[in-house]
C-alpha positions as CSV (number, residue, x, y, z in Angstrom):
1,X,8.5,-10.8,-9.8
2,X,5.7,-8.0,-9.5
3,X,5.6,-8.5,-5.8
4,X,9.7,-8.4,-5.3
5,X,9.5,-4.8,-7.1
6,X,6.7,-3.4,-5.9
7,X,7.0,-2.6,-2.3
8,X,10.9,-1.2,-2.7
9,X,9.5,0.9,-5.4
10,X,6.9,2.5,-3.4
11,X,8.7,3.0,-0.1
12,X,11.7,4.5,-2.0
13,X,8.8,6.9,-3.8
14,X,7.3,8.0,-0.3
15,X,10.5,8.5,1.7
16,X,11.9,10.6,-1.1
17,X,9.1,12.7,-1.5
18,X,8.7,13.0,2.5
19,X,12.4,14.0,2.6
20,X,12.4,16.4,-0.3
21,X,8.9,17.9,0.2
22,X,8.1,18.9,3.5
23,X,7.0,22.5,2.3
24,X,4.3,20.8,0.6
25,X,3.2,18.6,3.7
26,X,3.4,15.8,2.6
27,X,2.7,12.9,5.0
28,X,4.4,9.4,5.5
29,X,2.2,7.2,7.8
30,X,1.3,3.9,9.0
31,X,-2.2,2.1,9.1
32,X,-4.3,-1.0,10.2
33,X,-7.4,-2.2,10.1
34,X,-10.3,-4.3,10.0
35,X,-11.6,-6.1,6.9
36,X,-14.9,-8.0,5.9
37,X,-14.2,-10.2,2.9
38,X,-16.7,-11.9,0.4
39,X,-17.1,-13.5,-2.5
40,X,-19.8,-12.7,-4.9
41,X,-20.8,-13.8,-8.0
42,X,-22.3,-17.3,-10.4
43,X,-23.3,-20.2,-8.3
44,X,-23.2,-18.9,-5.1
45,X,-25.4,-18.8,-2.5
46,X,-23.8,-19.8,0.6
47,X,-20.2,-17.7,1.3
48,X,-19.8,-16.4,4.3
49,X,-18.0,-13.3,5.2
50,X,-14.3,-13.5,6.5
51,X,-13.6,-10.9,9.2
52,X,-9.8,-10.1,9.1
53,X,-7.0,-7.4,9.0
54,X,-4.8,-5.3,6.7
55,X,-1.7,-3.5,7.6
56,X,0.9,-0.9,5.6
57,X,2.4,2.3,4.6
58,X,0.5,5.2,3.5
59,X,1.7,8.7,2.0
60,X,-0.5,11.7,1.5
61,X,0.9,14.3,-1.8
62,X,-1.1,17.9,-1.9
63,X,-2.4,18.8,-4.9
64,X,-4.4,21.7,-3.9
65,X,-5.6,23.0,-1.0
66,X,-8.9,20.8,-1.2
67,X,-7.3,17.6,-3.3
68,X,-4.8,14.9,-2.4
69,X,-3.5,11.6,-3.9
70,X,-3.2,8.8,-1.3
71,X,-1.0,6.1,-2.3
72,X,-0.8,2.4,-0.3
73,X,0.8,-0.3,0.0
74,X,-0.6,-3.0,2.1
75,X,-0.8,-6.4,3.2
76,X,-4.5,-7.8,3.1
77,X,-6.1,-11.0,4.0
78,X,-8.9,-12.0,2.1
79,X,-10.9,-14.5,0.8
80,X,-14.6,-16.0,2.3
81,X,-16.0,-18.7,4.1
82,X,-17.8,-21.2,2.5
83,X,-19.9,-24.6,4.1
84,X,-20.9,-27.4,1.4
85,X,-22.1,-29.3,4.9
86,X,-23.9,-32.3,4.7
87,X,-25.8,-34.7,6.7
88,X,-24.9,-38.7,6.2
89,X,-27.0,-41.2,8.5
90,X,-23.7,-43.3,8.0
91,X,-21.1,-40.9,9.6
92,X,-22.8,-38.1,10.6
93,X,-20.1,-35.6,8.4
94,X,-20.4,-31.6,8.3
95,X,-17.6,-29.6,6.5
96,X,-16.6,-26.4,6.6
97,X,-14.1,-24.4,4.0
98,X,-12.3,-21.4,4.0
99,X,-11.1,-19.8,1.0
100,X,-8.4,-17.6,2.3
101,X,-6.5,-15.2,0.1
102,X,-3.8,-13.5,0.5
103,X,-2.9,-10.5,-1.2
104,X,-0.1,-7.4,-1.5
105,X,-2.0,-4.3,-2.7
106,X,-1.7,-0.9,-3.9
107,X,-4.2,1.5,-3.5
108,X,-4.3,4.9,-5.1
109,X,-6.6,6.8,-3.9
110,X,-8.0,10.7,-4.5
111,X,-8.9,12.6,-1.8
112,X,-11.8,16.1,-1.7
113,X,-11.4,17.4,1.4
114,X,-15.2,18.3,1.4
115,X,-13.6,19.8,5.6
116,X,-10.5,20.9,6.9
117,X,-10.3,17.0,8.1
118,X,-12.9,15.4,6.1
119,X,-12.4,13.7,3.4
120,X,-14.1,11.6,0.0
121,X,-12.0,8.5,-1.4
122,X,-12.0,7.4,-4.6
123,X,-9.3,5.4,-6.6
124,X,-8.0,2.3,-8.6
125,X,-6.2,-0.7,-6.5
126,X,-3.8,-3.5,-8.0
127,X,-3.4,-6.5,-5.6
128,X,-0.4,-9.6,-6.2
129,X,-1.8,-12.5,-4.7
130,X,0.7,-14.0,-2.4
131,X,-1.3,-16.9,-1.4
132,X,-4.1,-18.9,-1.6
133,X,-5.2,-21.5,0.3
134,X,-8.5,-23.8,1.2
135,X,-9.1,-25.0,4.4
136,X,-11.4,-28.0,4.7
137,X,-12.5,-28.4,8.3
138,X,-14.7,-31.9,8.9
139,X,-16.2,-33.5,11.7
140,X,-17.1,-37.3,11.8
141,X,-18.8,-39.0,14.6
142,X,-17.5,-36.3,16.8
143,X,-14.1,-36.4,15.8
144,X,-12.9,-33.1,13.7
145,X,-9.9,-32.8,11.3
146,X,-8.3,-30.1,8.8
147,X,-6.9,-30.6,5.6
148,X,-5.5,-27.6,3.5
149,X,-4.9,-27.3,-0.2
150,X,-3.2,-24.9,-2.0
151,X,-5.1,-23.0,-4.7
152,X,-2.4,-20.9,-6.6
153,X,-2.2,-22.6,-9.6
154,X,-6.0,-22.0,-10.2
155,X,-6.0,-18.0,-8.8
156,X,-5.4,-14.7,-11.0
157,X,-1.9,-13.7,-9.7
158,X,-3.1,-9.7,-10.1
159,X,-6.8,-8.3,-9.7
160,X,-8.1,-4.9,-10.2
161,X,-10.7,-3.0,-8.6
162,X,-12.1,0.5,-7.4
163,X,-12.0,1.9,-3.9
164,X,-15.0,4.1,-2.8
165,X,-15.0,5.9,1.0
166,X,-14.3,8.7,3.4
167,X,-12.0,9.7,5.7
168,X,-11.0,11.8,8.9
169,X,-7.4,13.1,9.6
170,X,-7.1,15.3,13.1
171,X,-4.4,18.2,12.7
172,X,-1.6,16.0,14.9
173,X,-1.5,13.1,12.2
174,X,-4.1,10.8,13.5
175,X,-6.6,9.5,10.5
176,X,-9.9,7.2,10.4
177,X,-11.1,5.3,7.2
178,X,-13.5,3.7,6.2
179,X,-13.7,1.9,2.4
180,X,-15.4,-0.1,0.0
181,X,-13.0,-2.3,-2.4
182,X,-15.2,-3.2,-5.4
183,X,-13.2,-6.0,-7.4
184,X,-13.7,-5.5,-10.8
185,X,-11.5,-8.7,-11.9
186,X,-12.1,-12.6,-11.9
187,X,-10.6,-14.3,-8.7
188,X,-10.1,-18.1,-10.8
189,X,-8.1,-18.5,-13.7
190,X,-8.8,-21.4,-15.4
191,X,-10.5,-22.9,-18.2
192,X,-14.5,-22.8,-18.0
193,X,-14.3,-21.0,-14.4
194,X,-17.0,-19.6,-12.8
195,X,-17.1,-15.6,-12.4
196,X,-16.5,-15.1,-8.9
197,X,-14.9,-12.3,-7.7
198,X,-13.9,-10.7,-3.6
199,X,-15.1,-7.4,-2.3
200,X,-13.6,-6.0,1.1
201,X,-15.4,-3.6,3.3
202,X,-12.0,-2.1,5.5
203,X,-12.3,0.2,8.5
204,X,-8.9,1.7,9.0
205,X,-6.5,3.6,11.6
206,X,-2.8,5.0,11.2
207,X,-1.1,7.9,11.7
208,X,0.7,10.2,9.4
209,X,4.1,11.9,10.5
């Protein structure tokens, strides 16, 4: 349900206030970018980053000539590798799993403008899990096969965390990015489970109209 309302919400918020606020300059734009997902947290010791994408709809609101307020809405994929490989002298079996996790978020962000173009980040980000899914890859004797599950059931619908980073917007609507996402919630939940929680390093681009 929080998914279905939140992206007409938000795109009816930003075309409105692009329409009726152009005096202000505020900015409608697109963005994509580059993401380096992993988990961190009790028990582990061997994820492995997950190098993947995010795409969306940004806005930009002045609220003085040196501070802004960013909002987002984005589609990110998440989630880490992990390889609980083994060695058998029967069959010879290595396995490899990827946690991958899907999420909808929205980013608020404030903006200093410490330049004319550059800019400090900081600001809250709710995510809506969309999916979640782990991939087992194995290999016996030579001979490799997948298997997925599917996690929902056992993953927090919504997290929380805090985005930290800088930017760079050029006068004709081009803009750079680059952010840390600090997850301050719980990625299981579930009775007795392990605090484990996903932290994205993004590198952005997009364009503002």
């Amino acid at each position: 349900m929080i998914k279905k309302i939140l992206f007409p919400v938000l795109l009816v918020f930003l075309i409105s206030v692009k329409t009726n606020a152009q005096q202000d300059r505020t900015q409608l734009g697109l963005k994509v970018g580059y993401n380096l997902s992993y988990i961190s947290g009790e028990e582990i010791d061997d994820f492995i980053p997950r190098n993947t994408i995010h795409l969306g709809i940004v806005g930009e609101i002045p609220i003085t000539r040196f501070l802004a307020i960013q909002p987002e809405l984005l589609y990110s994929f998440q989630g880490s590798y992990v390889q609980p490989g083994f060695t058998d002298s029967s069959d010879l079996r290595f396995t490899e799993w990827l946690l991958k996790l899907d999420y909808i978020v929205l980013p608020i962000m404030v903006k200093y403008y410490l330049t004319p173009g550059f800019s400090a980040e900081i600001g809250p980000q709710l995510g809506v899990l969309t999916s979640a899914k782990l991939l087992k890859k194995s290999s016996v004797n030579g001979i490799s096969e997948t298997t997925q599950d599917d996690l929902k059931e056992l993953i927090a619908p919504v997290s929380y965390g805090i985005n930290i980073g800088f930017g760079y917007q050029f006068e004709d609507g081009l803009f750079f990015q680059s952010r840390f996402n600090i997850r301050i919630s719980d990625i299981f939940d579930f009775e007795d489970a392990l605090s484990q929680r996903n932290h994205v390093f993004q590198i952005s681009a997009g364009y503002k109209f």
